[in-house]
C-alpha positions as CSV (number, residue, x, y, z in Angstrom):
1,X,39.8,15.6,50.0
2,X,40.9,18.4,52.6
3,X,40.8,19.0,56.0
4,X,41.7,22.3,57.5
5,X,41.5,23.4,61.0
6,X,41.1,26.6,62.6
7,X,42.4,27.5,65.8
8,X,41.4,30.4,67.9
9,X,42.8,30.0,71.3
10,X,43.2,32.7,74.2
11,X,44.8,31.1,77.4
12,X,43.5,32.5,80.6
13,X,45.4,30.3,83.6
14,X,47.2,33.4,85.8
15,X,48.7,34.3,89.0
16,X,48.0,37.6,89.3
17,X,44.8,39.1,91.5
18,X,41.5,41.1,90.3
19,X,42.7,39.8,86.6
20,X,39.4,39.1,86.2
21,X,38.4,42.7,85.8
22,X,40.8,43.6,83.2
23,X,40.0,44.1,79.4
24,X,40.5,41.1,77.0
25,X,41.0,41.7,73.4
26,X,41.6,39.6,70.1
27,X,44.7,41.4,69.3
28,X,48.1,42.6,71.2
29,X,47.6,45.3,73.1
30,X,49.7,48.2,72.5
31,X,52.6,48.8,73.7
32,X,53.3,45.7,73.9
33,X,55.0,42.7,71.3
34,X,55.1,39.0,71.7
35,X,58.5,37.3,72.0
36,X,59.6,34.4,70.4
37,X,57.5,31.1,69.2
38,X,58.3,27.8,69.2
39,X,56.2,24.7,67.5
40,X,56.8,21.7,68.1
41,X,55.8,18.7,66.1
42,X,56.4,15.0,65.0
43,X,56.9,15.1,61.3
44,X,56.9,11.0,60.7
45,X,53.0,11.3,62.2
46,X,52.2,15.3,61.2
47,X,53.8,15.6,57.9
48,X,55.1,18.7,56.7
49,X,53.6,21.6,59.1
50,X,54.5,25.3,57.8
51,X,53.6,27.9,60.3
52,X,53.2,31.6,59.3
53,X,52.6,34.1,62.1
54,X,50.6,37.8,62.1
55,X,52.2,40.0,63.6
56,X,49.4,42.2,64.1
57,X,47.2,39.7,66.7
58,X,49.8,36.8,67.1
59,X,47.1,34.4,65.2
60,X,49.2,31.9,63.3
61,X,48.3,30.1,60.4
62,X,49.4,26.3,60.6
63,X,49.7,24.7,57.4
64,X,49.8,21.0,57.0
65,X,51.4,19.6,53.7
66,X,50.1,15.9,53.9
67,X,48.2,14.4,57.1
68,X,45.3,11.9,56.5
69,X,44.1,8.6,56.8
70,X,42.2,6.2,54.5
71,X,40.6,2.5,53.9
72,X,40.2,1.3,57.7
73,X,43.1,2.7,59.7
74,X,43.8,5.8,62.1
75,X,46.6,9.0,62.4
76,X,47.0,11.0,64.7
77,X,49.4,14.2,65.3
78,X,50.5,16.5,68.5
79,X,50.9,20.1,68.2
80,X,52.9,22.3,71.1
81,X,53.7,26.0,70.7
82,X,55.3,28.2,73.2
83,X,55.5,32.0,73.3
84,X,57.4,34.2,75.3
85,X,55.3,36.8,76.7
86,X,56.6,40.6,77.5
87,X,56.5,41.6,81.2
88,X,53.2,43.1,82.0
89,X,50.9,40.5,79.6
90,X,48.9,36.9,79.6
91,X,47.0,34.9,76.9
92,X,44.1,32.6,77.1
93,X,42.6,30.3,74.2
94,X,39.2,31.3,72.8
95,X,37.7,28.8,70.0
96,X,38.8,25.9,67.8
97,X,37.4,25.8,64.6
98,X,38.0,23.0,62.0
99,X,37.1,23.5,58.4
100,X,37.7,20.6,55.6
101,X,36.1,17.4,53.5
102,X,36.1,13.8,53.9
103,X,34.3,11.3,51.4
104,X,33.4,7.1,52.3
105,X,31.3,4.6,50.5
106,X,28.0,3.0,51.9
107,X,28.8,1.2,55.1
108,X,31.5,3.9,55.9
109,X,32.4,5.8,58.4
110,X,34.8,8.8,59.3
111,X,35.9,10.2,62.9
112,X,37.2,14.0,63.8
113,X,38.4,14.3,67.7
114,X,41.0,17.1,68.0
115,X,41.2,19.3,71.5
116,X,43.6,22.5,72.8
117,X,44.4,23.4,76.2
118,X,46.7,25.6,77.5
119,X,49.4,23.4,79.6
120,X,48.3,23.3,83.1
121,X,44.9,24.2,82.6
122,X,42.1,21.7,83.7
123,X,39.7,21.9,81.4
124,X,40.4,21.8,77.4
125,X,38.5,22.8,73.9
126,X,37.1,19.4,72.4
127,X,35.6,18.8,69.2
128,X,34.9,15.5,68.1
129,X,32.4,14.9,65.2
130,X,31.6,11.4,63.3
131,X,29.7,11.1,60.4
132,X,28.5,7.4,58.7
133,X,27.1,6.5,55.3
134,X,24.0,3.9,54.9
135,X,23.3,4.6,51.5
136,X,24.6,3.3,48.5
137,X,27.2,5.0,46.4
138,X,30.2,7.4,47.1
139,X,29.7,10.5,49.8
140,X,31.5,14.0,49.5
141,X,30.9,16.3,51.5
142,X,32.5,19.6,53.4
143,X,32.1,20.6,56.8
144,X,33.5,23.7,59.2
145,X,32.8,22.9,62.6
146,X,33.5,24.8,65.3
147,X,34.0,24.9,69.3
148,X,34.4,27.8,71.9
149,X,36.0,27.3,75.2
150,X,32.5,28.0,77.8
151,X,34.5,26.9,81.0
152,X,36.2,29.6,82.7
153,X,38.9,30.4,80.9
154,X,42.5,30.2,82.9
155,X,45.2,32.3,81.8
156,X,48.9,32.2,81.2
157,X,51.0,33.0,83.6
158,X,51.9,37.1,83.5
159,X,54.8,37.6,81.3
160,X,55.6,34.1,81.3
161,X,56.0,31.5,78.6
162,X,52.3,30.2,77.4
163,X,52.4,26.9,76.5
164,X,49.6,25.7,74.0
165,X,49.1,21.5,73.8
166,X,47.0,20.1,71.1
167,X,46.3,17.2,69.0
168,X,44.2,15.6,66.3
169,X,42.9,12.6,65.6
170,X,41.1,11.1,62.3
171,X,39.6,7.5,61.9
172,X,38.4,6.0,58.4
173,X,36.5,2.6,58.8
174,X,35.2,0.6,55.9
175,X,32.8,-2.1,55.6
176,X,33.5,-4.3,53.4
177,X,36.6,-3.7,53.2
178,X,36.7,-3.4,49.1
179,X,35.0,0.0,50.3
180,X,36.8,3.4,50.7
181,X,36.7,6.0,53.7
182,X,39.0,8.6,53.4
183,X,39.9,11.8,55.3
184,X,42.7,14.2,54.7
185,X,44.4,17.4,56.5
186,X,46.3,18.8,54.0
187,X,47.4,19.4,50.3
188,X,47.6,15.5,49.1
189,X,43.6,16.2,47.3
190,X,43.2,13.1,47.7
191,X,39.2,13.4,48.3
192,X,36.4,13.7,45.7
193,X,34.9,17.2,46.7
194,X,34.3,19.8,44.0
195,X,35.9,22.6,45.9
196,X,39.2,22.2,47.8
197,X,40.1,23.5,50.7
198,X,42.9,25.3,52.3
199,X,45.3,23.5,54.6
200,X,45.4,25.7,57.4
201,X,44.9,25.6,61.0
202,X,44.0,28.9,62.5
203,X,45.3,29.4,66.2
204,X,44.1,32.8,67.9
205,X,44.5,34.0,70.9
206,X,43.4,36.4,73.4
207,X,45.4,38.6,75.7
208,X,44.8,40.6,78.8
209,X,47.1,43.3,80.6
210,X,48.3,42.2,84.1
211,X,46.6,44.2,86.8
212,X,49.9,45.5,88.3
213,X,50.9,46.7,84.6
214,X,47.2,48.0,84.0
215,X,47.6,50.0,86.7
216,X,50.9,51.6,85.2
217,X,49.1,53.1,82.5
């Protein structure tokens, strides 16, 4: 079984007047190129985490190598990126998207909460799903769920460093306990469904030209 998550995140939490007004788009405007990244991560909780970036948009692909829990027990793992922004540009988070397959006996259950906010905003992307099994025999099954940001979104600050602070969270609970729940985020296969997913993680963003810069142009 395979869980992977897709993140598209666009982080609007800014300093700068009339911002409001100015175009937002899925991609890097040009004339402009991001700076560096940075992710940070606990590998004794995460596992393995390989991050691949586009250069295009700045959407970045994480993927996990082994992070899942089984029988009755719980994991959890903390995500952080930074990017240094040019002078003259802000991001804002957008969606979060999760895509994988989990698989529990009768009398089993299996939890999904995972959230992403951009580091001083208020309000945050959640997604938490739970699905249960009354019926007898083994359950497999896929899902892609999905979450857009509907608050106001707050932007980075204008040339700044965005910082981007997630996590997630999967429960497996078995009853009795000779049962098996099982949930996975990554490439361990450890699950029963037919088709296997991809462990990847999808972060997007979206990015708006400062007022003062817009004004430039």
């Amino acid at each position: 079984m395979k869980l992977a998550a897709f993140f598209l995140l666009g982080l609007p939490f800014l300093a700068y007047a009339g911002s409001e007004q100015a175009m937002i788009s899925n991609s890097v405007p040009e004339g402009f190129e991001l700076q560096n990244f940075r992710f940070i991560y606990d590998e004794a909780t995460c596992g393995k985490i390989n991050f691949v970036l586009n250069p295009r948009n700045g959407d970045c692909s994480v993927e996990f190598e082994t992070f899942h829990t089984m029988g009755t027990d719980t994991a959890s793992c903390d995500l952080t990126i930074e990017v240094d922004l040019p002078p003259g540009l802000a991001m804002t988070p957008s969606r979060l998207t999760v895509e994988g397959d989990y698989q529990f006996d009768d009398g089993g259950s299996i939890t999904l909460d995972a959230h992403y906010t951009l580091e001083g905003a208020a309000d945050r992307i959640v997604l938490q799903r739970y699905w249960s099994n009354t019926d007898a025999g083994l359950v497999s099954n896929s899902f892609l769920e999905e979450e857009l940001w509907t608050a106001p979104r707050p932007f980075s600050p204008c040339g700044g460093t965005a910082v981007f602070k997630g996590s997630f969270s999967l429960g497996a609970s078995s009853f009795p306990l000779q049962k098996q729940s099982l949930i996975d985020i990554g490439k361990a296969n450890l699950g029963a469904a037919s088709e296997k997913k991809a462990p990847i993680a999808y972060w997007g963003w979206d990015y708006q030209i400062c007022k003062a810069e817009e004004a430039k142009r």
